[in-house]
N, C-alpha and C positions, 0 to 999 in steps of 0.2 A: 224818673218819677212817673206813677202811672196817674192817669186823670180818669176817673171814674164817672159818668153822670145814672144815678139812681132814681128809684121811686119810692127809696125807704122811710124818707123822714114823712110824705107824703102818707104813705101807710099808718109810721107809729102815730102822728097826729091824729087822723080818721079811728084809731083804736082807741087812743086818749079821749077824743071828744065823744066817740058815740059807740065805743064799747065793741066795733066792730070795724071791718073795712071791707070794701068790692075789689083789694085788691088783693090776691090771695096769697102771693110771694110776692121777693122782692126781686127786680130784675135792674141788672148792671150791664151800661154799654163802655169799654172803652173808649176816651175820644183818642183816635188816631189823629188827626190833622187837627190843628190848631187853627181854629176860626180866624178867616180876615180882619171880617168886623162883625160889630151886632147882630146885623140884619142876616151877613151869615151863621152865626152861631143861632142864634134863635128858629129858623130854618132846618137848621141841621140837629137843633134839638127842641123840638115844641113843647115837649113836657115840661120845662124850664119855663118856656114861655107861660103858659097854664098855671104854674104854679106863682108863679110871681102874678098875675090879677087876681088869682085867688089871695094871695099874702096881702097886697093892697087892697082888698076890698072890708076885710078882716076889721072890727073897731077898733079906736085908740084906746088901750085899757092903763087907764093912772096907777103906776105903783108907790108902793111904801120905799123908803129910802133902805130901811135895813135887807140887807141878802142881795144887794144890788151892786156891782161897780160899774159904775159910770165913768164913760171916759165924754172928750170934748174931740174937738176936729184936732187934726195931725199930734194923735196921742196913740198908744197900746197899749194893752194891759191881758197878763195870761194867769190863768186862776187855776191851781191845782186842788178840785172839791177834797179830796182825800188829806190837803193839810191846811183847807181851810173852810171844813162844811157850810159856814155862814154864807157862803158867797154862793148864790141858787139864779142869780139871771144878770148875764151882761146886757149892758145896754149903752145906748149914743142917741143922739137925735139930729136932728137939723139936715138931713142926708140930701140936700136940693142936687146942684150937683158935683155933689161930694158921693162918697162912697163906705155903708158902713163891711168890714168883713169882717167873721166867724170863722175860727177854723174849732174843731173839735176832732179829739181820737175819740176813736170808737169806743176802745177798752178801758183805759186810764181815767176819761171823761174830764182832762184836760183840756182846757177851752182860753182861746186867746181872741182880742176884738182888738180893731184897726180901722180907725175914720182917718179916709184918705180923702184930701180934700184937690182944688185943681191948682191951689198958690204954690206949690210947688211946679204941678207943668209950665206955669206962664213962665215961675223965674228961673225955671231949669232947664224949659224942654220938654218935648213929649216922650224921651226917655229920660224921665224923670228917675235918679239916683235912691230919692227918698221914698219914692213907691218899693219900688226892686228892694232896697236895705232893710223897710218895714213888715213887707211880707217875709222876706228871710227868717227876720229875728223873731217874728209870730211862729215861723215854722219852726224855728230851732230849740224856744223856749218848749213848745210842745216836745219834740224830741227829748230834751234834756228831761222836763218833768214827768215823763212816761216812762223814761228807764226802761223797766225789765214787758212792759205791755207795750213797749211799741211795735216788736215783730205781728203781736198778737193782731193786731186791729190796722185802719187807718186812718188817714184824717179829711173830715167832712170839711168844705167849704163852704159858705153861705155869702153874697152879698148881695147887699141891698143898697139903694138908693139909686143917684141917676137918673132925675127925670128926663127928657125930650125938651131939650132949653134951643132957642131959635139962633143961635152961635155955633150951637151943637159941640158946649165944651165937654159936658157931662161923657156924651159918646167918646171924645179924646181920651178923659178920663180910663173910661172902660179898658 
């Protein structure tokens, strides 16, 4: 699998909001080496870093319950909009440190969400079984409901949550 870190969503955002962007293409790095820890990875890629205080600085905007699914901690749920148009924004809350993920294809616009919380590290381990099986089955459901656009496109990642907890489970997490 290739691990891509972008500036695209960065970009279509900037377009969405103000009709325009200072970024004028989109530019892909491969990640070769798999980050140690945090502090390495955020290092090795600052634009992540950047982009997460900007994400958090962003206001809390209330939604309506309709076109929404909602998941809770150590749940997933993957929404294929082409058999199910109602469904326009995943969401989760409560991310202290927990973990919400995003994966989306590019083409298909198959989207699956995953709040990974730490009760599984405590009672598992920091190779936690239930992280590793829950990312899988995010990734596999995207597969499966992409069919014939998966060659076409790939799949974005997002997560969010993790603050900076003085135990520093959150970073375990990571």
């Amino acid at each position: 699998m290739v691990i891509k870190v972008t500036n695209s969503s960065k970009r279509k955002q900037d377009i969405a909001i103000c009709e325009t962007s200072t970024i004028s293409e989109t530019e892909e790095r491969i990640m070769e080496n798999f980050p140690v820890d945090l502090e390495d990875f955020f290092s090795t890629y600052p634009e992540i870093c950047e982009r997460n205080l900007e994400f958090t600085a962003t206001p809390n905007k209330p939604l309506k319950r309709d076109g929404v699914l909602f998941i809770t901690q150590r749940r997933q749920a993957t929404s294929d909009i082409r058999e199910n148009p109602k469904v326009q924004i995943l969401g989760s809350h409560a991310a202290m440190t927990c973990h919400i993920v995003v994966m989306r294809h590019t083409e298909s616009y198959v989207a699956s969400i995953g709040h990974f919380d730490n009760f599984s590290c405590w009672q598992f381990g920091d190779e936690s079984s239930a992280h590793k099986e829950g990312l899988k089955v995010m990734m596999e459901e995207i597969e499966f409901l992409s069919k014939g656009d998966l060659e076409e496109g790939h799949i974005q990642v997002s997560v969010f949550g993790g603050y900076t907890d003085e135990r520093g489970e959150a970073a375990k997490n990571s």
